[in-house]
PDB file with one MODEL, atoms N, CA, C and O in Angstrom:
MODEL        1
ATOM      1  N   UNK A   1       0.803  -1.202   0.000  1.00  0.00           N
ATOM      2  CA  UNK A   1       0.000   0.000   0.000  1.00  0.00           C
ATOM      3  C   UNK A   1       0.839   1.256   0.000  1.00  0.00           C
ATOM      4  O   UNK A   1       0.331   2.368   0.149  1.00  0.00           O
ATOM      5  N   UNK A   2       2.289   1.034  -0.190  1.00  0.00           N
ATOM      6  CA  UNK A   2       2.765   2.366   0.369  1.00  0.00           C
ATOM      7  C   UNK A   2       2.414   3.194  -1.189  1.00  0.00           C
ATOM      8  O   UNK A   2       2.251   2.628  -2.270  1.00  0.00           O
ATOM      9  N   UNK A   3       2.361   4.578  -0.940  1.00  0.00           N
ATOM     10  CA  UNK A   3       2.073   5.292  -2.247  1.00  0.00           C
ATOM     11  C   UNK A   3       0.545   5.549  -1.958  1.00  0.00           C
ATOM     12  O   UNK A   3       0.301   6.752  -2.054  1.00  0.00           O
ATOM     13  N   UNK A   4      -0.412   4.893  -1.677  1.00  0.00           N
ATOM     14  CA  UNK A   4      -1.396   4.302  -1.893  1.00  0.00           C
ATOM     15  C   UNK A   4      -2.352   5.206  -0.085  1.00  0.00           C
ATOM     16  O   UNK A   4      -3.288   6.005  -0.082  1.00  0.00           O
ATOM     17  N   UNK A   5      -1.712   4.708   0.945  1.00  0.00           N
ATOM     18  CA  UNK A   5      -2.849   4.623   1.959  1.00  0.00           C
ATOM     19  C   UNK A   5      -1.224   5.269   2.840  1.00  0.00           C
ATOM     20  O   UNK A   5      -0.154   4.684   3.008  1.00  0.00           O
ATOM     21  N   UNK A   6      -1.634   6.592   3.225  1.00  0.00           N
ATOM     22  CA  UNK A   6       0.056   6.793   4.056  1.00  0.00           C
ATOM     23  C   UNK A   6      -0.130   5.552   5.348  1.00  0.00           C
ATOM     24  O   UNK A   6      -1.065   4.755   5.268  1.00  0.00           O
ATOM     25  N   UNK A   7       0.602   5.512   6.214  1.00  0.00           N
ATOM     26  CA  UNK A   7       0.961   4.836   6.968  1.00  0.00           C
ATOM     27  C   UNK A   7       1.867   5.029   7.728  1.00  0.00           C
ATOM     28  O   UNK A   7       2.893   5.041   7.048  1.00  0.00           O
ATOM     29  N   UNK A   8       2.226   5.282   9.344  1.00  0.00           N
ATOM     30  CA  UNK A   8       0.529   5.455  10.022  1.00  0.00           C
ATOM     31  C   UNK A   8      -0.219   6.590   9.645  1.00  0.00           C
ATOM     32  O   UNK A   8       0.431   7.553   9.240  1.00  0.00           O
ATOM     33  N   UNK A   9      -1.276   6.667   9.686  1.00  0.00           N
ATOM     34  CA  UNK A   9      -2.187   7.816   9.385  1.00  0.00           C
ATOM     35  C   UNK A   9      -2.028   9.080  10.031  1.00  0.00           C
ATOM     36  O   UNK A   9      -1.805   9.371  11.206  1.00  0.00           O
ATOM     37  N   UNK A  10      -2.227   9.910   8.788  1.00  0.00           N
ATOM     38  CA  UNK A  10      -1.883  11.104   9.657  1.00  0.00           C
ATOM     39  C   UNK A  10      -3.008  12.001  10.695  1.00  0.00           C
ATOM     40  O   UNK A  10      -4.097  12.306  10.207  1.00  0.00           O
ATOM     41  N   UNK A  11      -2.726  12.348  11.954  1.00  0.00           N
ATOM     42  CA  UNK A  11      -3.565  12.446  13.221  1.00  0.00           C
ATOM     43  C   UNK A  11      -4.752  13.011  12.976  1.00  0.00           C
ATOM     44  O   UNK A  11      -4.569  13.975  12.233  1.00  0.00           O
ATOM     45  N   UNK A  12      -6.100  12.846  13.299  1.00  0.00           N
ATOM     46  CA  UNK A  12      -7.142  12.957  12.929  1.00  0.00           C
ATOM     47  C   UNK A  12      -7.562  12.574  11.329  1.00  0.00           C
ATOM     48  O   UNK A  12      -8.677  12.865  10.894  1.00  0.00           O
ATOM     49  N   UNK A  13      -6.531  11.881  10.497  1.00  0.00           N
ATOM     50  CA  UNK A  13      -7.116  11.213   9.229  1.00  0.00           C
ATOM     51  C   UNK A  13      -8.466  10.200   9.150  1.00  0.00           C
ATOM     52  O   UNK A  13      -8.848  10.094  10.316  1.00  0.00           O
ATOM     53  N   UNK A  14      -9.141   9.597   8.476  1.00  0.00           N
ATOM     54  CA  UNK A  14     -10.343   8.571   8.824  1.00  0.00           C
ATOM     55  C   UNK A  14      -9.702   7.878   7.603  1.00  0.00           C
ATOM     56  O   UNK A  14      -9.456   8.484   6.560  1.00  0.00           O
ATOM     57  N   UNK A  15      -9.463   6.640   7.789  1.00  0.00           N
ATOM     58  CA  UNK A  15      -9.306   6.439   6.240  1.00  0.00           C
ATOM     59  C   UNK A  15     -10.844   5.907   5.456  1.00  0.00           C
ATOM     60  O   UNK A  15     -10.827   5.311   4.379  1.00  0.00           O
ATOM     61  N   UNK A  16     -11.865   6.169   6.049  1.00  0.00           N
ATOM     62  CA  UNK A  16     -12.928   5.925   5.539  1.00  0.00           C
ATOM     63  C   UNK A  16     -13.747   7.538   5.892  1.00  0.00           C
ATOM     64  O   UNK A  16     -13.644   7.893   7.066  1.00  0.00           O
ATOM     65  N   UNK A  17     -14.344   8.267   5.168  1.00  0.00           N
ATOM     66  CA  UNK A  17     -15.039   9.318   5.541  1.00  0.00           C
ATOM     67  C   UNK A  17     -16.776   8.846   6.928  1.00  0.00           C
ATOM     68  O   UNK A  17     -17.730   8.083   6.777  1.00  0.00           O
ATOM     69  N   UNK A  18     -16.440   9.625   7.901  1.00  0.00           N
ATOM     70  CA  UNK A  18     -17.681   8.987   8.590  1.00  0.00           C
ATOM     71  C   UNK A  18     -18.941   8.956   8.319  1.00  0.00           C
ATOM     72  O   UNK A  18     -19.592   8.822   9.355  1.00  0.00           O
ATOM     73  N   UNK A  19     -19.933   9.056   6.870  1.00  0.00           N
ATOM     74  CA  UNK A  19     -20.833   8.777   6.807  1.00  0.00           C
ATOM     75  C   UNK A  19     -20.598   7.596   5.886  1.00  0.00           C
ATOM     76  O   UNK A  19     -21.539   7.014   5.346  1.00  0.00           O
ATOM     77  N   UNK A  20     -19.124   7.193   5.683  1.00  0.00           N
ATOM     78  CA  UNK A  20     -18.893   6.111   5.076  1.00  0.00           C
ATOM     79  C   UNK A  20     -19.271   5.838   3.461  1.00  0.00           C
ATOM     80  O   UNK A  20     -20.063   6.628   2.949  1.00  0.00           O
ATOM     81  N   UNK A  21     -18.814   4.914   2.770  1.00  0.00           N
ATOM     82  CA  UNK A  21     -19.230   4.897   1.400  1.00  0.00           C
ATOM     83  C   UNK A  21     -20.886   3.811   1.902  1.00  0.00           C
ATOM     84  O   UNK A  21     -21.328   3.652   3.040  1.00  0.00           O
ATOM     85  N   UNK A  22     -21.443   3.257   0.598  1.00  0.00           N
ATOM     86  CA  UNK A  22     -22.586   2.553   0.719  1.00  0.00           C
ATOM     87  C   UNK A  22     -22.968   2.382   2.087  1.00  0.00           C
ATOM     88  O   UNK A  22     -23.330   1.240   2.371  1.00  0.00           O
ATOM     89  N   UNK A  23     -22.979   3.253   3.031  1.00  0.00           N
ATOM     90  CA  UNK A  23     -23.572   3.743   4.093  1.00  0.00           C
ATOM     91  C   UNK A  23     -22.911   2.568   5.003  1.00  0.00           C
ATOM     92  O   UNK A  23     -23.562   1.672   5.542  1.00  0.00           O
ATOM     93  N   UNK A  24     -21.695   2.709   5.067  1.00  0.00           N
ATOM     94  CA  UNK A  24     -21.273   1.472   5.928  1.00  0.00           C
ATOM     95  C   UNK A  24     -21.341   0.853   7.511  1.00  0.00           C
ATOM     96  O   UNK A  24     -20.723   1.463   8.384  1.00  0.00           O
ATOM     97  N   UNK A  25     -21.804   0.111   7.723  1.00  0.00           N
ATOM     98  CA  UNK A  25     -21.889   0.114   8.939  1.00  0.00           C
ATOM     99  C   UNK A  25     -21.033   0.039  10.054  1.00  0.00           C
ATOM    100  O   UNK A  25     -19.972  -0.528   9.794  1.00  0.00           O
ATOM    101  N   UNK A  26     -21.158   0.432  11.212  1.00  0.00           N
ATOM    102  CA  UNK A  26     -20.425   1.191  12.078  1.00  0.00           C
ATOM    103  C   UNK A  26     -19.230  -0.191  12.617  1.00  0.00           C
ATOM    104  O   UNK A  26     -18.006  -0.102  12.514  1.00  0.00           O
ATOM    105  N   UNK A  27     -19.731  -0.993  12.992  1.00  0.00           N
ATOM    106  CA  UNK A  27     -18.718  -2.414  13.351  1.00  0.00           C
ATOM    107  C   UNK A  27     -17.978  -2.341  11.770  1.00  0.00           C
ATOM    108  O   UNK A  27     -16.760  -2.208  11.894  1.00  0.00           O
ATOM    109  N   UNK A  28     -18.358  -2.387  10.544  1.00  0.00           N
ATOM    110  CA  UNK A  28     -17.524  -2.740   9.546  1.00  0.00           C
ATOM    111  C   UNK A  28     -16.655  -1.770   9.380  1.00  0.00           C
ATOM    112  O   UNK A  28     -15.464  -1.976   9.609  1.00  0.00           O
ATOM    113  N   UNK A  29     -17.177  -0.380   8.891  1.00  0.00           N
ATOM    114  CA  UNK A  29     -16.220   0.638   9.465  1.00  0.00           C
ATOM    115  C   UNK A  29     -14.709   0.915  10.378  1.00  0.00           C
ATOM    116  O   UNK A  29     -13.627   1.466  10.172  1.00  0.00           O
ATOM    117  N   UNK A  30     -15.383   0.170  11.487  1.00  0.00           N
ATOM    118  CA  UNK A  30     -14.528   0.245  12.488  1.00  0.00           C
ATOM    119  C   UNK A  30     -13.350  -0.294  12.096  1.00  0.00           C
ATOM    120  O   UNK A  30     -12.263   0.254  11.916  1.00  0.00           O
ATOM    121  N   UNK A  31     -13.831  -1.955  11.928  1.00  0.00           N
ATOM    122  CA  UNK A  31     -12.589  -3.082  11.528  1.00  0.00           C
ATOM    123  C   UNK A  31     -11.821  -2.299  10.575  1.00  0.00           C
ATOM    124  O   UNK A  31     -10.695  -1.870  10.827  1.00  0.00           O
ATOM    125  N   UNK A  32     -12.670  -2.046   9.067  1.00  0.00           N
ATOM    126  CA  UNK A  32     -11.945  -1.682   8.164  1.00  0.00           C
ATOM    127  C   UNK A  32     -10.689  -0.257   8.466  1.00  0.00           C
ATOM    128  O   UNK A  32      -9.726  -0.292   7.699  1.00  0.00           O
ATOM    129  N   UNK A  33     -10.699   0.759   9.373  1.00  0.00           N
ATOM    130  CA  UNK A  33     -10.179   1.475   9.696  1.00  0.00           C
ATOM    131  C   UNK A  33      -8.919   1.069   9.898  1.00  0.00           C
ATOM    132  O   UNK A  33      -7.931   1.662   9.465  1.00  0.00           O
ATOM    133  N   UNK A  34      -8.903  -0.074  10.638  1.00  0.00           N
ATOM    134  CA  UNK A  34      -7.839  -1.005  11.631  1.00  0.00           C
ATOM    135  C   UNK A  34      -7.057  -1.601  10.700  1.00  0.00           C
ATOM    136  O   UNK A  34      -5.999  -1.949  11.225  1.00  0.00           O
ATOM    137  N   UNK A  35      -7.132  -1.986   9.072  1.00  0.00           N
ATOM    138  CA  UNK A  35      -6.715  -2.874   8.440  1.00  0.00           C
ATOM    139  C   UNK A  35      -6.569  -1.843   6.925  1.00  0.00           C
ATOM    140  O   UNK A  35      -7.523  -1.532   6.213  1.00  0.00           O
ATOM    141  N   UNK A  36      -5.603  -1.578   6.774  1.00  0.00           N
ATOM    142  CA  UNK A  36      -5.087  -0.454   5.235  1.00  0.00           C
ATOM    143  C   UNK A  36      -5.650  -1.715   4.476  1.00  0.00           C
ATOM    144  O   UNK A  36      -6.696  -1.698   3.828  1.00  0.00           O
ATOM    145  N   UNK A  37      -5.037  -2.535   4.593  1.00  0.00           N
ATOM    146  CA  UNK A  37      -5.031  -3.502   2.785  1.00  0.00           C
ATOM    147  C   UNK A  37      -6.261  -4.305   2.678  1.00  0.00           C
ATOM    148  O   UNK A  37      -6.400  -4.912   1.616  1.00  0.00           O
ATOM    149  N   UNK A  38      -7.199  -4.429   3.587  1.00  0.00           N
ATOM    150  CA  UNK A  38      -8.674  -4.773   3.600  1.00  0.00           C
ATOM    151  C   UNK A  38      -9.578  -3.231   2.623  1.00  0.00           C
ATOM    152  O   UNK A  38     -10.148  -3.165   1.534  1.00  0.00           O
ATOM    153  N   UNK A  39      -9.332  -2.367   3.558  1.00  0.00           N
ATOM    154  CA  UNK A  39      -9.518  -0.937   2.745  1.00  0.00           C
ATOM    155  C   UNK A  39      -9.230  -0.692   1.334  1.00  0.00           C
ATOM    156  O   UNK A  39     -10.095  -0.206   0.606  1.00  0.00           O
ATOM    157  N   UNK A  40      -8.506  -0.883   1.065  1.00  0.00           N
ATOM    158  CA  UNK A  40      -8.209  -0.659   0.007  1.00  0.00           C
ATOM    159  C   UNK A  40      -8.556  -1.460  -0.844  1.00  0.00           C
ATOM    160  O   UNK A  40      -8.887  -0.983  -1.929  1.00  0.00           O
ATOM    161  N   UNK A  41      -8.605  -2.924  -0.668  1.00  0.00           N
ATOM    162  CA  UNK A  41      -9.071  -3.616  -1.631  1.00  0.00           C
ATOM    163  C   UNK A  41     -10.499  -3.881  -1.598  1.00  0.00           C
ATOM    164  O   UNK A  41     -10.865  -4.619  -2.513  1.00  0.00           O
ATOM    165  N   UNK A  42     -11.381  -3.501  -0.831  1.00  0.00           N
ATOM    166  CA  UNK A  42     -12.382  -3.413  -0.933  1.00  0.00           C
ATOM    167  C   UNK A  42     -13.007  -2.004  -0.946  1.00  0.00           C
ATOM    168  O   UNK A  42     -14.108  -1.933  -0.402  1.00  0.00           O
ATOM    169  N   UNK A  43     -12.511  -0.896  -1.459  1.00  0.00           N
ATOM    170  CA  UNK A  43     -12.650   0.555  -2.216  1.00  0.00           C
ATOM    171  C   UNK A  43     -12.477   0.096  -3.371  1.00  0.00           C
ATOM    172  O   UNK A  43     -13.368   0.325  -4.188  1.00  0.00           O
ATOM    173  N   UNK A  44     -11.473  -0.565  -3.731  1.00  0.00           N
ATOM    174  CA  UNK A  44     -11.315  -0.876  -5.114  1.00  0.00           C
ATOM    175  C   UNK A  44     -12.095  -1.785  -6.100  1.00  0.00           C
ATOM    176  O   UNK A  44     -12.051  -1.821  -7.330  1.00  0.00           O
ATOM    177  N   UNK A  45     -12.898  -2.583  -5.120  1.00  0.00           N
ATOM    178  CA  UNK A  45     -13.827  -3.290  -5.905  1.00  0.00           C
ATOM    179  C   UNK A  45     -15.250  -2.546  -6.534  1.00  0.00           C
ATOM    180  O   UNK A  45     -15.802  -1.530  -6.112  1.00  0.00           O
ATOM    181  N   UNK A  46     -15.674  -3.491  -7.790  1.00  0.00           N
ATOM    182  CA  UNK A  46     -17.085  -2.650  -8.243  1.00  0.00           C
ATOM    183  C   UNK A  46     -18.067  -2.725  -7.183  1.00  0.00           C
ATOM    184  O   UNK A  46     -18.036  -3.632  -6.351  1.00  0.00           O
ATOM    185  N   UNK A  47     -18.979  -1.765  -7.181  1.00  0.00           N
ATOM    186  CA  UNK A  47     -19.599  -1.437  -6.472  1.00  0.00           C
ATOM    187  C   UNK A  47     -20.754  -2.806  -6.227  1.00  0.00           C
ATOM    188  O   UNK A  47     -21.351  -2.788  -5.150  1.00  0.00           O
ATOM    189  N   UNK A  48     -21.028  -3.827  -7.083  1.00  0.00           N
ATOM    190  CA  UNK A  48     -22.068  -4.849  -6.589  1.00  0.00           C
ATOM    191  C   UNK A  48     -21.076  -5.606  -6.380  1.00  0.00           C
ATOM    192  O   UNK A  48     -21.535  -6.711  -6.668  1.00  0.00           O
ATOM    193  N   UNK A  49     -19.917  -5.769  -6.039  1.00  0.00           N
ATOM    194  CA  UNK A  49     -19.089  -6.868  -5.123  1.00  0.00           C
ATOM    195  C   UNK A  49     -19.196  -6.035  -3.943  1.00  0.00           C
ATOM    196  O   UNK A  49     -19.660  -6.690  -3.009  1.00  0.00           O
ATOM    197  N   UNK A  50     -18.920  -4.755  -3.619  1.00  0.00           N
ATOM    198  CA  UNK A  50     -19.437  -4.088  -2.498  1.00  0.00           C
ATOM    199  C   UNK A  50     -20.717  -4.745  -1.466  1.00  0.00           C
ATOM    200  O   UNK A  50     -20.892  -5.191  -0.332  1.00  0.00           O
ATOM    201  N   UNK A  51     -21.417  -4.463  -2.695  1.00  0.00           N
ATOM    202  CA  UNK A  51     -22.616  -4.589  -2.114  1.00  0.00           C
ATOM    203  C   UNK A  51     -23.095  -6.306  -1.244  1.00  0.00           C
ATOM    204  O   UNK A  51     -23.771  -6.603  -0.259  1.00  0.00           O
ATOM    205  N   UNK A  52     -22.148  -7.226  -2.476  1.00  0.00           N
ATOM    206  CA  UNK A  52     -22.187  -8.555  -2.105  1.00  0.00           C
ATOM    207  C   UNK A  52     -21.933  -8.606  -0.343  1.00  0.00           C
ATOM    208  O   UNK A  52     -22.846  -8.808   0.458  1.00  0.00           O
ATOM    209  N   UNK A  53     -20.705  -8.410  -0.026  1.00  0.00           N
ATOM    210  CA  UNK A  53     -20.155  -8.539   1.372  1.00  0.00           C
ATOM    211  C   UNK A  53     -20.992  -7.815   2.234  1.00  0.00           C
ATOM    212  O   UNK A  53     -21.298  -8.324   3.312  1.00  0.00           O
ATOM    213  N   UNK A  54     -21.554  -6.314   1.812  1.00  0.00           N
ATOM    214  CA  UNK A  54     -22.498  -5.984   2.588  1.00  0.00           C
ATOM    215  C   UNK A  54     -23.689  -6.226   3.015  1.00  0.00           C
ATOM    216  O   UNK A  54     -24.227  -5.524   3.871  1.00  0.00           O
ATOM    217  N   UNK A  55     -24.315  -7.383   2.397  1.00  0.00           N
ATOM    218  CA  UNK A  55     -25.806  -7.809   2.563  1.00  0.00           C
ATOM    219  C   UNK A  55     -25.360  -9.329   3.241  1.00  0.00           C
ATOM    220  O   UNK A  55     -26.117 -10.021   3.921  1.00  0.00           O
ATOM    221  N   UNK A  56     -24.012  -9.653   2.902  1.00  0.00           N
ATOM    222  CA  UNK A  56     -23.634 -10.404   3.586  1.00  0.00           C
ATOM    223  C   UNK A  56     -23.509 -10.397   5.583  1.00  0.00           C
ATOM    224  O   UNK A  56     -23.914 -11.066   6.533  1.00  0.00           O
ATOM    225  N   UNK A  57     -22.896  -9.493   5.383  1.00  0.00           N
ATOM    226  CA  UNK A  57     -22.730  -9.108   7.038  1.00  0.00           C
ATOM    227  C   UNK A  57     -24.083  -8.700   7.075  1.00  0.00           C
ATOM    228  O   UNK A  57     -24.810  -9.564   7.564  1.00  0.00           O
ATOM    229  N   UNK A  58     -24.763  -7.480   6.655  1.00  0.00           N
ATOM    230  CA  UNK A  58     -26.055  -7.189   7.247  1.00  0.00           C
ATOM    231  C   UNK A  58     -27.455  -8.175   7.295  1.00  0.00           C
ATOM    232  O   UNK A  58     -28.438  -7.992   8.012  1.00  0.00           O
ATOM    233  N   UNK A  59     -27.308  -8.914   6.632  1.00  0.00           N
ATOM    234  CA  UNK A  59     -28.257  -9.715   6.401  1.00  0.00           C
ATOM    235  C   UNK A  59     -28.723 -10.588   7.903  1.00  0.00           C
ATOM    236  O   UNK A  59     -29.802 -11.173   7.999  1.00  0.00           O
ATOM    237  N   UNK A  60     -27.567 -10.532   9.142  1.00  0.00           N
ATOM    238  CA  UNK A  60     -27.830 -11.435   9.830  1.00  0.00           C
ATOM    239  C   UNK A  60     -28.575 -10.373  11.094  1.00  0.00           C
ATOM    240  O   UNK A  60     -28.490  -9.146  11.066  1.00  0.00           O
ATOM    241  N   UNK A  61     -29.242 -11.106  12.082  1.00  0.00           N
ATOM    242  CA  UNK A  61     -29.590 -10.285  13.439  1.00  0.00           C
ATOM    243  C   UNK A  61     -28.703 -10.545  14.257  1.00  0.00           C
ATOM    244  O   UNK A  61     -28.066  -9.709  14.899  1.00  0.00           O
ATOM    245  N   UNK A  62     -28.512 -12.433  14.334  1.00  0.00           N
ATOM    246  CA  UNK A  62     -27.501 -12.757  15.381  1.00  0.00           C
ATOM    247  C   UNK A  62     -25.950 -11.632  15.528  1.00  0.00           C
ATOM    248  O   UNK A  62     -25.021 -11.770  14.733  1.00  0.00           O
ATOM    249  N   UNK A  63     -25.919 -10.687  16.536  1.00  0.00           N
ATOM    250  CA  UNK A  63     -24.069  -9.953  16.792  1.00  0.00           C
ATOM    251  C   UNK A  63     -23.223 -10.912  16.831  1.00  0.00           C
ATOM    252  O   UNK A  63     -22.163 -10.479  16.379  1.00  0.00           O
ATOM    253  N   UNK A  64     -23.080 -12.513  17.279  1.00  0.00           N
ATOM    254  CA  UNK A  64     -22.013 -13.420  17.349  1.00  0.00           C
ATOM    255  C   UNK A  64     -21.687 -13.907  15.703  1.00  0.00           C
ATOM    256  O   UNK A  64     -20.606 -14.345  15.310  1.00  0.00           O
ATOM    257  N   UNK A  65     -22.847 -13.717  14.919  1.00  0.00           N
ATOM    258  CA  UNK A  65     -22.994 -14.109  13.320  1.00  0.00           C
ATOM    259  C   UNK A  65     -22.108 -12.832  12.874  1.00  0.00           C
ATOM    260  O   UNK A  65     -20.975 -12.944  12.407  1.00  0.00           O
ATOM    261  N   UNK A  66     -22.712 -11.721  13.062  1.00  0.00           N
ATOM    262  CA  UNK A  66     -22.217 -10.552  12.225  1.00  0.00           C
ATOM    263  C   UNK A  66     -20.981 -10.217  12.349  1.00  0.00           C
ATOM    264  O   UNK A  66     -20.229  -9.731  11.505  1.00  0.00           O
ATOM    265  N   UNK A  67     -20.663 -10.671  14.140  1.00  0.00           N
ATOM    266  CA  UNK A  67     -19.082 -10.322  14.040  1.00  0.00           C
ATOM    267  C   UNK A  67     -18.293 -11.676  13.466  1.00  0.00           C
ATOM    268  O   UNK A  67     -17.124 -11.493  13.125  1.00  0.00           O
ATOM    269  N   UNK A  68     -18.575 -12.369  13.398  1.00  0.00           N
ATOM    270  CA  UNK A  68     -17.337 -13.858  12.542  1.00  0.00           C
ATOM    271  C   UNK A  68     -18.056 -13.526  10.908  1.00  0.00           C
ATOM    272  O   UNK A  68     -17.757 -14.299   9.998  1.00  0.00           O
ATOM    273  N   UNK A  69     -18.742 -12.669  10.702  1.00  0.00           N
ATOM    274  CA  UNK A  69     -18.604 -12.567   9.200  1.00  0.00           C
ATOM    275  C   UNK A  69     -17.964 -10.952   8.805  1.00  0.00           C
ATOM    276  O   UNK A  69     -17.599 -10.589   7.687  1.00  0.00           O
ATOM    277  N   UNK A  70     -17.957 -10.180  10.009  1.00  0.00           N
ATOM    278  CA  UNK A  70     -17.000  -9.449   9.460  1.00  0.00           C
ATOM    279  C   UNK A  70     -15.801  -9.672   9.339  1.00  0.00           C
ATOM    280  O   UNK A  70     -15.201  -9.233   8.358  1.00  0.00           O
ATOM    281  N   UNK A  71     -15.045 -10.544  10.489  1.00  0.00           N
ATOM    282  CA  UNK A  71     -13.856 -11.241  10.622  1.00  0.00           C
ATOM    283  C   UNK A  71     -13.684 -11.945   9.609  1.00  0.00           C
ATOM    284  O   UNK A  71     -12.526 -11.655   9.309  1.00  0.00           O
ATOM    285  N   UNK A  72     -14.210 -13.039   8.496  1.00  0.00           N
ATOM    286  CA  UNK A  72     -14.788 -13.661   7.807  1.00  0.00           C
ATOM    287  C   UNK A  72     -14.212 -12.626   6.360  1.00  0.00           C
ATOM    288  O   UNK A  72     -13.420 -13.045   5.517  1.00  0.00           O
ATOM    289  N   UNK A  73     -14.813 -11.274   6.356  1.00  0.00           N
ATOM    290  CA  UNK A  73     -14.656 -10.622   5.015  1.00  0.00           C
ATOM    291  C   UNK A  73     -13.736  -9.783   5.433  1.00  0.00           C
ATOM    292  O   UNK A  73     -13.728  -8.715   4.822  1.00  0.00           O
ATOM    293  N   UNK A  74     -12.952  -9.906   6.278  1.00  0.00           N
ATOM    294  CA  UNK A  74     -12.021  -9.143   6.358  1.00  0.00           C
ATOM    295  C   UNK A  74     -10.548  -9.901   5.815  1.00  0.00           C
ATOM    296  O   UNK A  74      -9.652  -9.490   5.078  1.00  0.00           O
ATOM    297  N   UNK A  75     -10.744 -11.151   6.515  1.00  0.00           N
ATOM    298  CA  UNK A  75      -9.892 -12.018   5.801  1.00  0.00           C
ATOM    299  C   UNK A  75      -9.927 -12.340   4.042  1.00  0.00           C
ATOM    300  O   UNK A  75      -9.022 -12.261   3.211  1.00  0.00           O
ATOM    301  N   UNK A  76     -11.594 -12.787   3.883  1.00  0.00           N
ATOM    302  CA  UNK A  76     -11.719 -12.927   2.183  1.00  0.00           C
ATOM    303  C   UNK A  76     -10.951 -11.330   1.572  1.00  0.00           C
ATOM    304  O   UNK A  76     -10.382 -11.442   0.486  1.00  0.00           O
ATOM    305  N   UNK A  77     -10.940 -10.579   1.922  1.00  0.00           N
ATOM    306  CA  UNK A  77     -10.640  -9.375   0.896  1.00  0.00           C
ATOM    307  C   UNK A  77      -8.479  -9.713   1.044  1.00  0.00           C
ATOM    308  O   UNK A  77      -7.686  -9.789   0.105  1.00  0.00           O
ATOM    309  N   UNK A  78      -8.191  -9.829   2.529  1.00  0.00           N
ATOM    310  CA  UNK A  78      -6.838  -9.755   2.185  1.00  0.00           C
ATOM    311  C   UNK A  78      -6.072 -10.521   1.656  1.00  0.00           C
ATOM    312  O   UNK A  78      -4.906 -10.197   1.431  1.00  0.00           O
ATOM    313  N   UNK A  79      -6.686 -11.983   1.270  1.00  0.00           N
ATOM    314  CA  UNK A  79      -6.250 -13.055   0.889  1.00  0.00           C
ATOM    315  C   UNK A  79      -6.892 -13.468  -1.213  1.00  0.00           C
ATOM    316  O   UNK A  79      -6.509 -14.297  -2.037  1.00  0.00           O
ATOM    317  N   UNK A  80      -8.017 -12.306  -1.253  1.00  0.00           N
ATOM    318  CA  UNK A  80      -7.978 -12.383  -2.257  1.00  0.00           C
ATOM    319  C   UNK A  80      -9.618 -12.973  -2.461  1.00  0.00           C
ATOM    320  O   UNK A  80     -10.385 -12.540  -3.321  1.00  0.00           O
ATOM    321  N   UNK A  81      -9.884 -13.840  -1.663  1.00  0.00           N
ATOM    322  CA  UNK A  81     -11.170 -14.565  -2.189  1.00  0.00           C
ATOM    323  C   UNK A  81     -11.911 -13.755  -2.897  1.00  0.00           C
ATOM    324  O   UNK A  81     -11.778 -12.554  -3.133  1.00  0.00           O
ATOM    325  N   UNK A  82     -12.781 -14.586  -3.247  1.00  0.00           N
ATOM    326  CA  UNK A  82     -14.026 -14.217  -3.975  1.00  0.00           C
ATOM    327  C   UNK A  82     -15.360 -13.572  -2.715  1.00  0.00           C
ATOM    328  O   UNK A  82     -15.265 -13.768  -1.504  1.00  0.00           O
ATOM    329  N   UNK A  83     -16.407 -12.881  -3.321  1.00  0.00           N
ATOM    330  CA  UNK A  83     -17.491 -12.113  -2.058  1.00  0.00           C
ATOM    331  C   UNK A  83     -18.471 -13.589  -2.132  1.00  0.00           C
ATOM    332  O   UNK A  83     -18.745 -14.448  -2.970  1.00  0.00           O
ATOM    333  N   UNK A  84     -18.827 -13.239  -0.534  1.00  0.00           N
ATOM    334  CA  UNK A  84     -19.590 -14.639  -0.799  1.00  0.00           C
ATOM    335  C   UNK A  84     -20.822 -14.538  -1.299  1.00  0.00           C
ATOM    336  O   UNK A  84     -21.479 -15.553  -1.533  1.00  0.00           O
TER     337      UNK A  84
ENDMDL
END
């Protein structure tokens, strides 16, 4: 990422703006903040692979579900997978 996402961020930077892109939600947000190369590669995707991972995580009620599928797409994006 260097070039790409500075590192560490510079003080008060977001690397996501807080109303977020496709209205992101606040746990995904969060993670993604924590992780440059998750960020980035999932900014970089088209917008209905976006959307894929996001109906993914939101889709559930269970919080023990939503958090092992954000954990879940946090890993698929840095390793490359496919959205589920």
């Amino acid at each position: 990422l260097s070039g790409i996402v500075p590192y560490p961020l510079p003080e008060g930077f977001d690397l996501l703006p807080p109303g977020g892109w496709h209205n992101l939600p606040e746990d995904l947000r969060a993670v993604l903040q924590t992780d440059p190369l998750a960020t980035a590669v999932f900014l970089n995707l088209p917008p209905s692979h976006q959307h894929k991972y996001l109906d993914y995580i939101t889709e559930t009620q269970n919080s023990e579900t939503r958090r092992a599928r954000i954990e879940k797409t946090i890993s698929m994006l840095t390793t490359g997978e496919k959205a589920p």
